[in-house]
PAVEX-372111 format. One record per residue (C-alpha): residue in three letters; x, y, z. Coordinates in pm, whole numbers, padded with zeros to 5 digits, always signed. Layout:
ALAXYZ
...
***
This chain:
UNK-01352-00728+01650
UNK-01189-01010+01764
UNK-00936-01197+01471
UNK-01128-01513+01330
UNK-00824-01832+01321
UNK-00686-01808+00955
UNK-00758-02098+00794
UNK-00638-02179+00392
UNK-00810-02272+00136
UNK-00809-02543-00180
UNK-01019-02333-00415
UNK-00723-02116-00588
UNK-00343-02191-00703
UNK-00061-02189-00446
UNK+00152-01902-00437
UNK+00152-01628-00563
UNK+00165-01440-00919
UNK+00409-01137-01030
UNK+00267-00824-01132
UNK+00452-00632-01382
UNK+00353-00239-01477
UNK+00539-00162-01803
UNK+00578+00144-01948
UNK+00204+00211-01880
UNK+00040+00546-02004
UNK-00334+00647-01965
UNK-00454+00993-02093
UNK-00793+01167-02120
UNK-00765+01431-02363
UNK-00468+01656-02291
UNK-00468+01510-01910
UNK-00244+01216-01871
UNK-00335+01015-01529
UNK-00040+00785-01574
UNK+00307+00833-01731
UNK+00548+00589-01874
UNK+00512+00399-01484
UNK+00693+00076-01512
UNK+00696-00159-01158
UNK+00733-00477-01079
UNK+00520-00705-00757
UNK+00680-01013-00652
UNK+00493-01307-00478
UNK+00495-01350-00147
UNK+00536-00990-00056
UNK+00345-00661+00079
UNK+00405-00377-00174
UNK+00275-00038-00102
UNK+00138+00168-00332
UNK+00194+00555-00258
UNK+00159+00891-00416
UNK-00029+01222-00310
UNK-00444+01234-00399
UNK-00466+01243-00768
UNK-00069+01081-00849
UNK-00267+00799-01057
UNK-00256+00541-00817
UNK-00653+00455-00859
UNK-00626+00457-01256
UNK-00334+00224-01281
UNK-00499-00060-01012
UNK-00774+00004-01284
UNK-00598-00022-01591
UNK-00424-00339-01403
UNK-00802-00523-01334
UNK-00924-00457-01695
UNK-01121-00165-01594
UNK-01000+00108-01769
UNK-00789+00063-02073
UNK-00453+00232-02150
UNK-00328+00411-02402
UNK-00018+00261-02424
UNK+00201+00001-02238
UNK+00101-00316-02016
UNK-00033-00406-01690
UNK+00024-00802-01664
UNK-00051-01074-01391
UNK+00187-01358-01481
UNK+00244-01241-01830
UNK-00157-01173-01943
UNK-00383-00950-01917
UNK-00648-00948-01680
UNK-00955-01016-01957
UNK-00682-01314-02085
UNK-00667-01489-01705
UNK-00853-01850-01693
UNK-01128-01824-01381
UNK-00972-01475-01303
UNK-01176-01446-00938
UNK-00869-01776-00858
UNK-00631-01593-00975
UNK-00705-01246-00875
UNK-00913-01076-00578
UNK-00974-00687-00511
UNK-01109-00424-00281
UNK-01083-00096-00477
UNK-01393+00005-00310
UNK-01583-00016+00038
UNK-01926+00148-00105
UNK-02029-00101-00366
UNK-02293-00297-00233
UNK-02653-00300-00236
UNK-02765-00135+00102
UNK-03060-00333+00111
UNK-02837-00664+00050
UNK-02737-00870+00372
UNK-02323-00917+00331
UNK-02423-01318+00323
UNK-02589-01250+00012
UNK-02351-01030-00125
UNK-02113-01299-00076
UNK-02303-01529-00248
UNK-02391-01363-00530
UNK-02008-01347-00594
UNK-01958-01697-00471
UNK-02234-01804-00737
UNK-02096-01605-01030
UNK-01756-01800-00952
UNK-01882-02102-00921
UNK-01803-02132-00530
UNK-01995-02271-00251
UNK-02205-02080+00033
UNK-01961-02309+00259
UNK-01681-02037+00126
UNK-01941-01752+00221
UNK-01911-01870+00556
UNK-01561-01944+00592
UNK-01448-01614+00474
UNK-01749-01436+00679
UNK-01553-01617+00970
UNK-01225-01519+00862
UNK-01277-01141+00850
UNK-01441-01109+01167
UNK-01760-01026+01076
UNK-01981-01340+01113
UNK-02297-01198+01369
UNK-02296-00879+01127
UNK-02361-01174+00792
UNK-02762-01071+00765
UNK-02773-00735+00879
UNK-02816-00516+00541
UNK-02497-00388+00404
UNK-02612-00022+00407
UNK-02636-00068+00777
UNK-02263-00178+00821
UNK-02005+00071+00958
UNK-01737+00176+00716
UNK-01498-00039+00908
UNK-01742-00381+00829
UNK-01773-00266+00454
UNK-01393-00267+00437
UNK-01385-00633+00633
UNK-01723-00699+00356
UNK-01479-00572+00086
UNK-01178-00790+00202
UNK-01403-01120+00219
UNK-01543-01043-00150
UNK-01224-01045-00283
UNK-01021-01350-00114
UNK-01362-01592-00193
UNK-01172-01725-00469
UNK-00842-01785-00280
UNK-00685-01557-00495
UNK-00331-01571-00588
UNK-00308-01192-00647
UNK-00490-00936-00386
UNK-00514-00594-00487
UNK-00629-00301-00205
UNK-00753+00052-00231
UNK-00741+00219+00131
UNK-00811-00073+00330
UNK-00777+00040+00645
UNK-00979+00308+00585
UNK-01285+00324+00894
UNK-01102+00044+01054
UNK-01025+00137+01456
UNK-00648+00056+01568
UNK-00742-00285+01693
UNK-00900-00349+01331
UNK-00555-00204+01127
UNK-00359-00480+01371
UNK-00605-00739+01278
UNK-00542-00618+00903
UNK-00162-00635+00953
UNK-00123-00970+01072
UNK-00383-01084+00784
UNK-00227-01015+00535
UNK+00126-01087+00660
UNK-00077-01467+00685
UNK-00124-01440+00353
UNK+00189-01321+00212
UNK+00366-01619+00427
UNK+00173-01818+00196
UNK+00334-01714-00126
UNK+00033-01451-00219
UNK+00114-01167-00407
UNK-00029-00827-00248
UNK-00054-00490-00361
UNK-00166-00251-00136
UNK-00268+00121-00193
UNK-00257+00379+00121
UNK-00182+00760+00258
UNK-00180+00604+00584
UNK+00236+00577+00595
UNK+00297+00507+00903
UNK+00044+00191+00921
UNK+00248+00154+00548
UNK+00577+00122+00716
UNK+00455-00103+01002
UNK+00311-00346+00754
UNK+00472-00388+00333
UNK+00768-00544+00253
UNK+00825-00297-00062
UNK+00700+00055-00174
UNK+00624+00207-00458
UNK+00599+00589-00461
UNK+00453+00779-00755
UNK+00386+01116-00838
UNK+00201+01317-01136
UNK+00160+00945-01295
UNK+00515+00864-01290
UNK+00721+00664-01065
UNK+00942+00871-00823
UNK+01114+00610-00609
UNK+01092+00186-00536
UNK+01252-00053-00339
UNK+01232-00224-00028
UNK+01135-00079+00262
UNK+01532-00125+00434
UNK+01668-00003+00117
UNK+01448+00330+00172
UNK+01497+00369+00567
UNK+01945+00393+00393
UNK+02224+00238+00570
UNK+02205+00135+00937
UNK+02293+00436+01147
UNK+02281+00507+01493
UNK+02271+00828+01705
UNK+02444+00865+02029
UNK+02458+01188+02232
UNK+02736+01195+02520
UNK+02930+01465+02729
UNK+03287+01399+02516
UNK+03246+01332+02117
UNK+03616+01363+02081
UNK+03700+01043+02295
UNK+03442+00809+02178
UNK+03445+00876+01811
UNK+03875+00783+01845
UNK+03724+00499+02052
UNK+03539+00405+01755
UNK+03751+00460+01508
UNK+04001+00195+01732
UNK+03698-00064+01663
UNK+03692+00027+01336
UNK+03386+00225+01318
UNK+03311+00566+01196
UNK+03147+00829+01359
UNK+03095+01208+01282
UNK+02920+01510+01482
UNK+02571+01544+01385
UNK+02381+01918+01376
UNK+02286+01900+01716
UNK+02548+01804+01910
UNK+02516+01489+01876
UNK+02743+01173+01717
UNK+02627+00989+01384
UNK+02781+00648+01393
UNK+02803+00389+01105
UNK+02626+00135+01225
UNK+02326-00029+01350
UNK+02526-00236+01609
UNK+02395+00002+01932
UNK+02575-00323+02185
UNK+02842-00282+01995
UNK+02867+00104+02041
UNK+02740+00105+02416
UNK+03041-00141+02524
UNK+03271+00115+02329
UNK+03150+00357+02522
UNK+03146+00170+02857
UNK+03559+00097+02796
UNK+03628+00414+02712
UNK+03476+00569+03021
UNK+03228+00799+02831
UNK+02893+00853+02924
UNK+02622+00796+02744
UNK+02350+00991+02756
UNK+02086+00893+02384
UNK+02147+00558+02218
UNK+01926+00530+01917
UNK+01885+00400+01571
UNK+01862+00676+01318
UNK+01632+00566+00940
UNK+01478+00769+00683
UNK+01134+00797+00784
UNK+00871+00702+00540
UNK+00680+00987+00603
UNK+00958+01275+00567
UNK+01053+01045+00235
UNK+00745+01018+00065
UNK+00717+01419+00122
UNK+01058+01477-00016
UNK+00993+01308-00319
UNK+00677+01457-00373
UNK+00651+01806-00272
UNK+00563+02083-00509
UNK+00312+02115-00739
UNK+00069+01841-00820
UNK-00038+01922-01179
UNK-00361+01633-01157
UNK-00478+01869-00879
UNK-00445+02153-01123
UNK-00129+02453-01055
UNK-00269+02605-00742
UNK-00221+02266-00527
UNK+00032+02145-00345
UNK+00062+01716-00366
UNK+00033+01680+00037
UNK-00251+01402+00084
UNK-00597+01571+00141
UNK-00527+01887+00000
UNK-00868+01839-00240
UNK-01114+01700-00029
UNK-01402+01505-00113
UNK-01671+01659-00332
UNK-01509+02018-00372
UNK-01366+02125-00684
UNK-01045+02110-00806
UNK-00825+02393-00887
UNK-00717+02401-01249
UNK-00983+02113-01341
UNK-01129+02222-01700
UNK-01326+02019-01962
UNK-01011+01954-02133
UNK-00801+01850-01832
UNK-01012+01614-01585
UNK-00884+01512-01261
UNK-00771+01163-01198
UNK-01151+01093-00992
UNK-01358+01298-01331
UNK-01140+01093-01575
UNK-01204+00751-01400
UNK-01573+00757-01299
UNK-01694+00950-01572
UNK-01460+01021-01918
UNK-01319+00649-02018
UNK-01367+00600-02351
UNK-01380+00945-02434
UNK-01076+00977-02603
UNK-00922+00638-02727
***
């Protein structure tokens, strides 16, 4: 579908609002869905939110909307809790679902039904209906949509309010490539405008592509945060060449540092690749590769959470996927729910 212009909004505050995750803690019985996790989301910035199928990741955006409540620790928007915000849909919009509207409901009158409760206009029904790229779809019944328009549905239901704060489960789930680069460049719009955004994905590479900051978690406790250049390490650049010798003492004359990789090739410290290619080109060596060289996401967030995922019981490994949907989970007992059991049906239970 074809990217409605982005237009902004009167209805909410400018800028955005910081999340901060302290020392939060949720436990069902003797299974404990979040541990100690303490992070921190700054306005005007993309921050993923990673961690294998069952880290927590679903529980804390929960704990964080007022949906779930936690044992111990806090999960603030500006200081207050979510039940404590004044006219929360203006300060606060989310998409932790894309299944949670009436399929005999056109998305219109979803909208408005959300609009109404908020105290917004159908004018805002239509302006966000335009601004997801889903106006013709508007009266067709929502059980009808594709899981692609339910996520674009999703997206409009939660920015009716012009939300300072937007909070996303999987949203590019169902959406085609041309969709995911719509998504991208929508909410880079909004974080240019100060909006804080929080977005939870397994889809790394589309992560990497698109948030300022990550947060990884694993087992309910944080693992590793920063920004995403802090993460991909120091600049680095790989050059392969027929005589290692001569350009890494042509370096070194520039004052740059190079050492022999584990495949023949040279690992130079820097992300300057003009400034190593005209090395090269005055010292007479030829160059054959001239690359940069980052941690990848993907290899990261596998490094930091490989092993065994004890919320997908002791026989699972934590890769993404390895419970799929609707099949039971190994090590899952009446006494230890998983993270989906403790969420959907157990809250309550044991507080």
């Amino acid at each position: 579908m074809t990217a409605a212009t982005t237009t902004t909004s009167t209805q909410g505050t400018p800028g955005g609002a910081h999340i901060e995750i302290r020392d939060l803690t949720k436990s069902f019985g003797s299974f404990t869905a979040v541990d100690n996790l303490s992070f921190e989301v700054q306005p005007g910035r993309i921050t993923g939110f990673l961690g294998p199928n069952g880290a927590g990741k679903t529980t804390t955006l929960r704990m964080l909307l007022g949906l779930v409540h936690p044992t111990s620790g806090t999960a603030r928007i500006d200081g207050r809790d979510y039940r404590d915000l004044d006219r929360p849909l203006s300060v606060v919009g989310s998409a932790l679902e894309a299944t949670n509207f009436h399929p005999g409901r056109s998305g219109r009158d979803h909208l408005r039904v959300i609009a109404a409760a908020g105290g917004l206009p159908d004018s805002r029904v239509d302006e966000l209906l335009e601004l997801t790229g889903i106006p013709a779809a508007a009266r067709k019944r929502a059980g009808e949509y594709s899981m692609g328009m339910r996520q674009r549905l999703g997206l409009a239901a939660a920015l009716l309010g012009d939300p300072r704060v937007l909070i996303l489960d999987e949203p590019a789930n169902g959406l085609d490539p041309e969709g995911i680069r719509w998504l991208r460049g929508f909410l880079r719009h909004l974080a240019g405008e100060g909006k804080t955004i929080l977005v939870s994905s397994h889809l790394l590479q589309e992560v990497e592509q698109t948030v300022d900051d990550v947060v990884i978690i694993a087992n309910g406790r944080l693992v590793r945060s920063g920004t995403m250049a802090e993460l991909h390490g120091a600049p680095t650049t790989i050059v392969r060449t027929s005589d290692n010798d001569r350009l890494v003492g042509a370096l070194r004359v520039a004052d740059v540092m190079a050492a022999p990789g584990a495949d023949g090739e040279l690992v130079v410290e820097t992300g300057d690749k003009r400034l190593v290619g005209d090395v090269a080109l005055q010292a007479g060596v030829p160059v054959w590769e001239l690359r940069d060289r980052r941690t990848d996401l993907e290899a990261l967030f596998f490094q930091l959470t490989e092993g065994t995922n004890r919320n997908l019981g002791d026989g699972a490994t934590s890769l993404p996927g390895a419970t799929q949907p609707g099949a039971t989970q190994p090590g899952a007992t009446a006494d230890a729910p998983t993270e989906t059991d403790a969420i959907s049906g157990r809250e309550g239970a044991n507080e």
